[in-house]
C-alpha positions in Angstrom: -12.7 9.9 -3.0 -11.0 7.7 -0.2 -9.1 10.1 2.5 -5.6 9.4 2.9 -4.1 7.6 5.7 -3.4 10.5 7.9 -4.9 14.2 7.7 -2.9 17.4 9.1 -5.0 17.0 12.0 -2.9 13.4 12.7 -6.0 11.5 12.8 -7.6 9.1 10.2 -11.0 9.6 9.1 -11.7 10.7 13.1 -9.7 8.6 14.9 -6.1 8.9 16.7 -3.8 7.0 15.2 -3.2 5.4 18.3 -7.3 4.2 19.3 -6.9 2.1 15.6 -3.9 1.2 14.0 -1.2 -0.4 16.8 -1.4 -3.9 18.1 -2.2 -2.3 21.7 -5.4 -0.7 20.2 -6.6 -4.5 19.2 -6.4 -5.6 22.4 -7.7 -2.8 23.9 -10.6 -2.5 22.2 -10.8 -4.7 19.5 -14.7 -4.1 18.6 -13.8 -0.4 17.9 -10.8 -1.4 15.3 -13.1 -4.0 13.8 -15.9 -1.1 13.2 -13.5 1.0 12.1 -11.6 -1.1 9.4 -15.4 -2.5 8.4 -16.3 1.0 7.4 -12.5 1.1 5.1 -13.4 -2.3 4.0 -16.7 -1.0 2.8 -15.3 2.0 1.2 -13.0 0.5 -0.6 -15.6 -2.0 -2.2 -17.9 1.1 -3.4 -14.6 2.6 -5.0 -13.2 1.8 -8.1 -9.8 1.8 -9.6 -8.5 5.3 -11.7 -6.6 6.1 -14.9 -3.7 6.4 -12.5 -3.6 2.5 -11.6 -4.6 1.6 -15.0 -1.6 3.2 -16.6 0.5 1.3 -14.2 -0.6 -2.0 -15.6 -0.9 -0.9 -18.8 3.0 -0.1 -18.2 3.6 -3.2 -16.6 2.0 -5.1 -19.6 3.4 -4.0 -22.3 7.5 -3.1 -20.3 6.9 -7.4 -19.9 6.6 -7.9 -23.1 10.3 -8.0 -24.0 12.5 -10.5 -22.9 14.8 -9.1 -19.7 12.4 -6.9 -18.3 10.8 -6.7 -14.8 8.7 -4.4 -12.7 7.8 -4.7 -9.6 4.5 -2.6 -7.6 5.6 -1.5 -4.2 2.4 -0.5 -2.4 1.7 1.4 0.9 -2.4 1.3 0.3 -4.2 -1.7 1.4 -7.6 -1.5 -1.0 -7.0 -3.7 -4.3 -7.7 -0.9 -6.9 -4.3 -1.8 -8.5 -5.5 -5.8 -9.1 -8.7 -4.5 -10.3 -6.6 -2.4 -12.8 -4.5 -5.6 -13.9 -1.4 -5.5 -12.5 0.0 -8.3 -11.8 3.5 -7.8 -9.9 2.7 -6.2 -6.6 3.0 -6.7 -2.9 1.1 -4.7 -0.5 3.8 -4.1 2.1 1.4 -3.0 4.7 -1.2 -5.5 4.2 -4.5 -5.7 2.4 -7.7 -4.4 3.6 -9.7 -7.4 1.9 -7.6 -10.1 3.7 -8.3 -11.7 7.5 -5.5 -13.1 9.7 -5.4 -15.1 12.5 -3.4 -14.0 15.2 -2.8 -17.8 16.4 -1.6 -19.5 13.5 -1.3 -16.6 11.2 -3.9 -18.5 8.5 -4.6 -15.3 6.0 -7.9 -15.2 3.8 -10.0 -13.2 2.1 -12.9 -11.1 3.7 -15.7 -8.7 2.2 -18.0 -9.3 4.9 -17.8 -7.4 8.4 -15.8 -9.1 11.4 -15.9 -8.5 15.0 -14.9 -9.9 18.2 -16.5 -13.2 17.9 -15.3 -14.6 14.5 -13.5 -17.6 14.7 -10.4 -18.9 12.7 -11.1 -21.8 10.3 -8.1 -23.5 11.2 -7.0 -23.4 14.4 -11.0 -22.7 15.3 -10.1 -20.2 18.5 -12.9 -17.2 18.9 -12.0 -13.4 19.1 -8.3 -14.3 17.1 -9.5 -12.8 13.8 -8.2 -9.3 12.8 -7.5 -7.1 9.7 -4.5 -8.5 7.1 -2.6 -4.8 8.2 0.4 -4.0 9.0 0.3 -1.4 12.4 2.4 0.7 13.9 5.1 -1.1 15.7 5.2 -4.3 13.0 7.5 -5.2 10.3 6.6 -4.3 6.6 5.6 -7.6 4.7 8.0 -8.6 1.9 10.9 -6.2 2.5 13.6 -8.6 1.6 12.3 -9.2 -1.9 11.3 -5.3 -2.2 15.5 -4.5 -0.8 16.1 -7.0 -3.5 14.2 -5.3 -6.1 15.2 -2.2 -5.6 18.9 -2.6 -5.6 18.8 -4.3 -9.3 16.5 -1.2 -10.1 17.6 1.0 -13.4 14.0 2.7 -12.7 12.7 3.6 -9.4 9.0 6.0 -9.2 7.5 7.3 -5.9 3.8 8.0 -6.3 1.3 9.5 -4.2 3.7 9.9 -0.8 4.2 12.2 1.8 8.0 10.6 1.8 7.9 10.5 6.0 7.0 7.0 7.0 9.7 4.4 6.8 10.7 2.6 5.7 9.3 3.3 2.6 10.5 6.7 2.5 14.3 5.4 2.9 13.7 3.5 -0.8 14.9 6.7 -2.5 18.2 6.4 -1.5 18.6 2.8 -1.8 18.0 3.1 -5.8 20.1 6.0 -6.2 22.9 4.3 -4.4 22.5 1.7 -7.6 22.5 4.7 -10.0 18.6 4.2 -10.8 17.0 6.9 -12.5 14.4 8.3 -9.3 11.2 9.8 -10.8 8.8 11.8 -8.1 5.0 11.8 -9.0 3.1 13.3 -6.4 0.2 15.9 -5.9 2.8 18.6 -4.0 6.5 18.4 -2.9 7.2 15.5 -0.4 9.8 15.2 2.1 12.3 13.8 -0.1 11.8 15.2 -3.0 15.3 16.7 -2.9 16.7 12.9 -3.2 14.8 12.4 -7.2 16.0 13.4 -10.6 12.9 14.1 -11.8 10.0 15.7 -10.4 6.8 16.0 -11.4 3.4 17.9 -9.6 -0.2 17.2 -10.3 -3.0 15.1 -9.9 -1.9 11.2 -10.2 -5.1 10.3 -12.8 -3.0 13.2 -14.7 1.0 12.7 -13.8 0.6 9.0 -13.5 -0.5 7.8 -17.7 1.5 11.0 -19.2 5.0 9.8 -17.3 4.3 6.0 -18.0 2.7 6.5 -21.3 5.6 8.6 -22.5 8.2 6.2 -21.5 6.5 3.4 -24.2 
């Protein structure tokens, strides 16, 4: 029941893309990106996790449980609905929606409360510093060194639940065939790369997600 990121329309949930998630917005008008991500913050709390991230840790469980394997969970969404689910091996590479970071000294914690403009940071103690643990427009992905890394040893390489335009996660495709990795598409409709995947499969992820994953054990 959350809306993606971006509608056709270009805004999220309302909003230009441009009023709420760049670094320029923050300063602009950092009340209005703290109301905004407390609302997401709040939406994610009343969610819950679905069959589709429980078959990826069911997956992950049980692929770990012979000597030699590894898997790895690449994330674009910030909510937590894949730790709730169990898995265990994941970065978020564009942050975490349940996560505060200073923008002084860069301290990260957790948050399920609202913030706003007058929060201050527990370590370095500055007010007004605190913002959302996300990565915006015009930042660097978290963890890509250890994600290239990951993907370049990959035999198995699944894209769920993407529009395949926003790098540079959309460029991962490539990188795992160029390794000769099996590429596997799950996603509701075709996406922008789905020319790029051996294997492509259409549907609903609480459907797609357990029958792919389920099959392969």
């Amino acid at each position: 029941g959350i809306k993606t990121f971006r509608a056709s329309d270009g805004l999220w949930e309302e909003h230009p893309i441009e009023d709420v998630a760049v670094p320029e917005a923050f300063e602009r008008n950092s009340a209005l990106v703290h109301e905004f991500y407390n609302k997401r913050r709040k939406a994610i709390l009343e969610s819950k996790e679905n069959p589709a991230h429980l078959a990826l840790a069911r997956f992950e469980r049980r692929h770990l449980e012979k000597d030699g394997n590894t898997f790895l969970l690449v994330t674009q969404n910030i909510d937590d609905f894949h730790e709730r689910a169990g898995t265990k091996s994941i970065i978020h590479m564009h942050g975490e929606i349940l996560k505060k970071r200073c923008s002084l000294c860069s301290l990260i914690s957790e948050v399920r409360e609202d913030l706003d403009t007058k929060d201050h940071c527990e370590q370095c103690l500055e007010e007004g510093v605190i913002r959302p643990h996300i990565v915006w427009f015009g930042e660097q992905p978290l963890e890509m060194e250890l994600i290239y890394e990951s993907l370049e040893g990959a035999d198995l390489f699944v894209s769920i639940g993407t529009s395949g335009n926003v790098y540079p996660a959309a460029g991962f495709v490539q990188i795992a065939r160029k390794v000769k990795a099996r590429c596997v598409e799950l996603n509701l409709e075709p996406s922008e790369a789905t020319v790029f995947f051996d294997d492509v499969r259409h549907g609903r992820a609480t459907k797609v997600v357990p029958d792919f994953f389920d099959s392969l054990m």
